[in-house]
N, C-alpha and C positions, 0 to 999 in steps of 0.2 A: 596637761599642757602647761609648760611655765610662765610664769609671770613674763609679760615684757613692756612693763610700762612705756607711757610719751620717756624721750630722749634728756629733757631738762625739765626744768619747774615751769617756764613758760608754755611749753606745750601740751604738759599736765592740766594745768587750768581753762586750756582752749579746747583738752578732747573733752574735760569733766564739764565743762560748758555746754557744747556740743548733746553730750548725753542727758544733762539736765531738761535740754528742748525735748527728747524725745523721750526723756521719762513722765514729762507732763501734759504730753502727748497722747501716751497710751491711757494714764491714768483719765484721762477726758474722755476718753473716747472707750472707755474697759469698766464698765458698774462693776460694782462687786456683788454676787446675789445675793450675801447678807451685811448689814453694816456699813461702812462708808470707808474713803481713805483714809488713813492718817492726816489732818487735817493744818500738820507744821509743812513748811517748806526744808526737810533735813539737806536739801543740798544747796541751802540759800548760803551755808558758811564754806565754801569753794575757795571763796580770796584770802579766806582767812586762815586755812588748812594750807594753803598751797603757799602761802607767807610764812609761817611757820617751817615747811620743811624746805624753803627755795634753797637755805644754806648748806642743807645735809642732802639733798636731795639726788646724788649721785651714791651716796653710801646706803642711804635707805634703798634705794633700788634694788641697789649691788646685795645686799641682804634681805632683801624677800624674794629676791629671784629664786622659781624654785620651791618656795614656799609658801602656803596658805595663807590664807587672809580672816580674820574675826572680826564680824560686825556685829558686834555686844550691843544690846538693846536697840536692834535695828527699826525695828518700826515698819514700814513697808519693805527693807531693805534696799532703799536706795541708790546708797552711799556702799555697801558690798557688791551691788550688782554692778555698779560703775569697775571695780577693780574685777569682777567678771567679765566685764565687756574687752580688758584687755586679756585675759587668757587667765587671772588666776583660779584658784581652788578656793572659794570663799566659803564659808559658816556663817549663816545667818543666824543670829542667837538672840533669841526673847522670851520673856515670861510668859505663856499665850493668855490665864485669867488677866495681867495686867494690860496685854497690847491693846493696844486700842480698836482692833477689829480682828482680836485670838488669832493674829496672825495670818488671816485670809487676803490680807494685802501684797505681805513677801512674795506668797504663791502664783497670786493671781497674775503679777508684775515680774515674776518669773517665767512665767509661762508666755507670755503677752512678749514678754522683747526676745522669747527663745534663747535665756541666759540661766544655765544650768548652774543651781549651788543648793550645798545642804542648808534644810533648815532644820531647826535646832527648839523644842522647847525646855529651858534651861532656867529653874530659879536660881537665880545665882545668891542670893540669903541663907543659901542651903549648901550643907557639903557637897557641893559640886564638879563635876570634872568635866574639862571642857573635849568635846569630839578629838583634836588630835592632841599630842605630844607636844607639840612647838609649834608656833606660827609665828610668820618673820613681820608682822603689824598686828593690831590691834585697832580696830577702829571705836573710840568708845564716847561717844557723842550722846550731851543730855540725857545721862545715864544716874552717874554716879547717887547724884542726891534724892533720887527714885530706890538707892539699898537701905535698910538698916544696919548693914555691917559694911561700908566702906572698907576698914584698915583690911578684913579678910580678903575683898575681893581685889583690892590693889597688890596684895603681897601674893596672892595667889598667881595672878595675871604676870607678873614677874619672873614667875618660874616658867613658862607657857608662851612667851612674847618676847620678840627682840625689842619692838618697837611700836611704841602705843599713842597714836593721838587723842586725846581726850577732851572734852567740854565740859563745863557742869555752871551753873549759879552761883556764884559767888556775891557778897555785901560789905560794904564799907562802914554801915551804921544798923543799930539796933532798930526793931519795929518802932519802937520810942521814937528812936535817931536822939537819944539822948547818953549812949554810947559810940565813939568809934574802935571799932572790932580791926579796919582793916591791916594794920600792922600787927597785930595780936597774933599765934596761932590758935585758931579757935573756931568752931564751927557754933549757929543757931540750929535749935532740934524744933523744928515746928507743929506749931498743933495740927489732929489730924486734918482739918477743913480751913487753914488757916491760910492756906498757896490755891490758890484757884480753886477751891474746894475741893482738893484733890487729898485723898488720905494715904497717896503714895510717895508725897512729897516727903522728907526725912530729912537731911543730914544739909545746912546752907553755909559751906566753909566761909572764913574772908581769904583774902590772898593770901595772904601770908598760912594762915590753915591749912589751905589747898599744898602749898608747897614744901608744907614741914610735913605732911600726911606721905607724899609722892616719896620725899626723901628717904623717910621713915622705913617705906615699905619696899627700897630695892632699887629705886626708879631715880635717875640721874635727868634733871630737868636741862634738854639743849633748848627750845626755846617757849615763850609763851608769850600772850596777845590779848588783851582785855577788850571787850566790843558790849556796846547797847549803854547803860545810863552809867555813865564815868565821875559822877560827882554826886556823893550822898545816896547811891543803891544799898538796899536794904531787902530783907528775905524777903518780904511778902506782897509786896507793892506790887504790881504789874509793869507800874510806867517806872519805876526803879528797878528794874530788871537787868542784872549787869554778869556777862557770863564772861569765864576763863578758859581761852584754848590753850594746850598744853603740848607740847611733842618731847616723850619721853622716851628713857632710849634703857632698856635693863641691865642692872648691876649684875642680875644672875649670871648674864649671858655675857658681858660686856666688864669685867671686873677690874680691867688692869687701872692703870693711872693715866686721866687723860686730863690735859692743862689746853686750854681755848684762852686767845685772846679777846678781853670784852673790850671795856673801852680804853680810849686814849692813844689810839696807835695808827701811826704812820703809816703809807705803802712801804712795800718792801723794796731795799737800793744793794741790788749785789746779795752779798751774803749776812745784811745786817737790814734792821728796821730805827728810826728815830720813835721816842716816843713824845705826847705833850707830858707836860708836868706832872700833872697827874694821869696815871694810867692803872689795868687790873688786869689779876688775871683769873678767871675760873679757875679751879682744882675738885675735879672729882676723884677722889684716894683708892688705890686698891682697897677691894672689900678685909674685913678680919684681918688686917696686918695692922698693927704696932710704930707709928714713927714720931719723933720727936722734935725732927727741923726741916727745914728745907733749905735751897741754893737756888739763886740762877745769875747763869751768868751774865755779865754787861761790859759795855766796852766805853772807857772814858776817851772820847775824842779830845786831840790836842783843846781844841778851841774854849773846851768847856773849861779847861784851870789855866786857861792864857793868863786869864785877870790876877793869877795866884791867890783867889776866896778859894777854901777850899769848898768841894760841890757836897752834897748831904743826900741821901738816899733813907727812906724811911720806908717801913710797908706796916701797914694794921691788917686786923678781922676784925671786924665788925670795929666797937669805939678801942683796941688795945693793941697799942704798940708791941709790935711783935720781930721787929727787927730794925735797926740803925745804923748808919757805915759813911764817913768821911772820906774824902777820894780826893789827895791834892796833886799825884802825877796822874800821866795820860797813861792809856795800855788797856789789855783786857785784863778784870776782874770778877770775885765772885762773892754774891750778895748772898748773907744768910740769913737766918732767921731761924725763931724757934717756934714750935706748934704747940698753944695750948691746948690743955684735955677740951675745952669745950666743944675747941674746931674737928676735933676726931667725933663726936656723940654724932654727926651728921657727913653723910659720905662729899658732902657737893658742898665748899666754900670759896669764898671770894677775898684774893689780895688787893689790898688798894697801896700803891704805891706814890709815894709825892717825892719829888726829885726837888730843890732847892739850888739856885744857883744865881752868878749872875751871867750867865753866858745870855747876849743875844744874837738871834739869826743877822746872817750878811744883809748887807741892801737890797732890797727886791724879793728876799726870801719872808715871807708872811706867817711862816708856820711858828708855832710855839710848839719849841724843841725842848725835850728833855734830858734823856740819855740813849743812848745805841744799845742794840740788843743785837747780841750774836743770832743767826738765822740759822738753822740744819739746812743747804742749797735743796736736798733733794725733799723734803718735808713740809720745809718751810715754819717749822716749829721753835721756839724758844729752847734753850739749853737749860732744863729745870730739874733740878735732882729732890729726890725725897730722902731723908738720912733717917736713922734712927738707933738710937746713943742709949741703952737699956737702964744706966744708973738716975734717966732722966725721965722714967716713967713709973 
């Protein structure tokens, strides 16, 4: 039977709502005859999944319809039996020595709401292969820093997955807190009884860790959401307990060049968009190709070189100017730039552009303008080319 999820993101979150009552329902009313339930609330992060994909959430649809579903360290299976309740093919997939009740929970609670899905015992530490070929999501929630091999099972999941939300721990300061780690890419290794006394705890990225790992391994970051202790969380603490959802979307499967506007941008007027001053753009690169600059196009509105200053168009990566351009007549134009090696070692970078001028908005008009950006009418995309000039690599 294929996937047919809720209609939009909003009605996604009122069916997963809905089923959340009646998964704690049964669980109340269904012992288990050995063991107990898992004793987290896994569908307590609903608003925070369903934030996550509200922007893409017509395309993720559109791409797992049809296709299976993986609840990677599912736990009772929860959070997979939900995406069964609407028709798909789900894999329930856990360690059973690690589950917290070897797995007699998924079954039980399978059986209990009469929602059909494989289960799966999988150590995934181990050359593993996962039951099918592809699946069009990945559910992998408070998983990750329970492996000893992260980078294996992220690059693996890649090849196997369109589309993977993920959770894990993340920390901004050392047990000390006499380091801060969260700009760093860098993961804490914890001792074995050092996190709840748990000796399966292992691998406690910071943010920035989390996101160079994701990259690293295939996986092009469309959005993510930090939740629980936002200032000074650190691995081991309990009440500094600070996690990262992610919704990741795979370069195996998905490789060409896709540019998302981030910030600084107007609605769209016609066939054009205004932007503020400063503005960016996401760029995720074709995978294994070679290029050296890029373009995009912009349109100098009369108004903006009325004053005859001429207007200044800048773009960086990270702190390096990477492109420059003076514009003293009106008309469309094309802004370039050049790509250093650094911003190629990582598939997913960010333009930051600052436009300089003295144009100000009419009377009444309150926005802080910057430049016009040609629109694609049927796309509604930016005019962005990738070039690449060989005597420059």
């Amino acid at each position: 039977m294929p996937l047919e999820p809720p209609e939009d993101a909003a009605t996604f979150l009122r069916s997963a709502q809905e089923f959340w009552t009646r998964v704690k329902h049964e669980k109340a009313k269904t012992p288990l005859p050995q063991g107990e339930w898992y004793p987290f609330d896994t569908l307590s992060g609903l608003s925070t999944v369903t934030e996550l994909v509200s922007s893409d959430y017509a395309a993720l649809a559109r791409d797992i319809a049809g296709l299976p579903v993986a609840d990677l360290g599912c736990a009772d299976g929860d959070l997979g039996l939900l995406f069964a309740s609407w028709g798909a093919e789900v894999d329930a997939i856990d360690y059973a020595p690690n589950n917290y009740n070897r797995m007699q929970g998924v079954a039980a609670l399978s059986s209990a709401l009469g929602l059909a899905i494989g289960i799966h015992d999988i150590d995934l530490d181990r050359d593993f292969q996962l039951p099918r070929e592809v699946y069009g999501l990945a559910l992998f929630l408070g998983t990750l820093y329970h492996l000893k091999n992260p980078y294996a099972v992220l690059e693996r999941l890649a090849f196997q997955t369109r589309w993977c939300v993920l959770s894990t721990r993340i920390a901004q300061v050392t047990p000390s807190g006499l380091a801060r780690v969260e700009s760093e890419p860098v993961a804490y290794l914890a001792d074995g009884r050092e996190i709840a006394n748990d000796a399966t705890n292992f691998w406690i990225f910071s943010a920035a860790g989390l996101l160079r790992i994701l990259q690293r391994t295939r996986w092009a970051i469309v959005a993510s959401k930090r939740v629980g202790c936002l200032a000074d969380s650190n691995p081991i603490d309990g009440n500094a307990d600070e996690r990262m959802f992610v919704l990741v979307k795979s370069r195996a499967h998905f490789p060409g060049l896709e540019v998302r506007l981030e910030d600084g941008w107007h609605a769209i007027e016609g066939s054009y968009r205004w932007t503020h001053k400063r503005f960016s753009l996401g760029i995720v690169l074709p995978l294994e190709k070679p290029f050296t600059g890029f373009s995009l196009d912009l349109f100098i509105a009369p108004a903006l070189v009325a004053s005859r200053q001429p207007l200044t168009v800048s773009c960086r990566i990270r702190d390096q100017v990477v492109g420059r351009s003076q514009y003293s007549e009106s008309g469309p134009v094309e802004f370039s730039g050049h790509l250093p090696p650094f911003a190629l070692h990582e598939p997913v970078f960010k333009l930051d552009f600052t436009v300089e001028s003295e144009y100000s908005p009419a009377a009444g008009d309150a926005r802080e303008l910057g430049i016009c950006v040609p629109i694609e009418p049927a796309t509604g995309q930016v005019r962005f080319q990738l070039r690449n000039d060989p005597s420059r690599i």
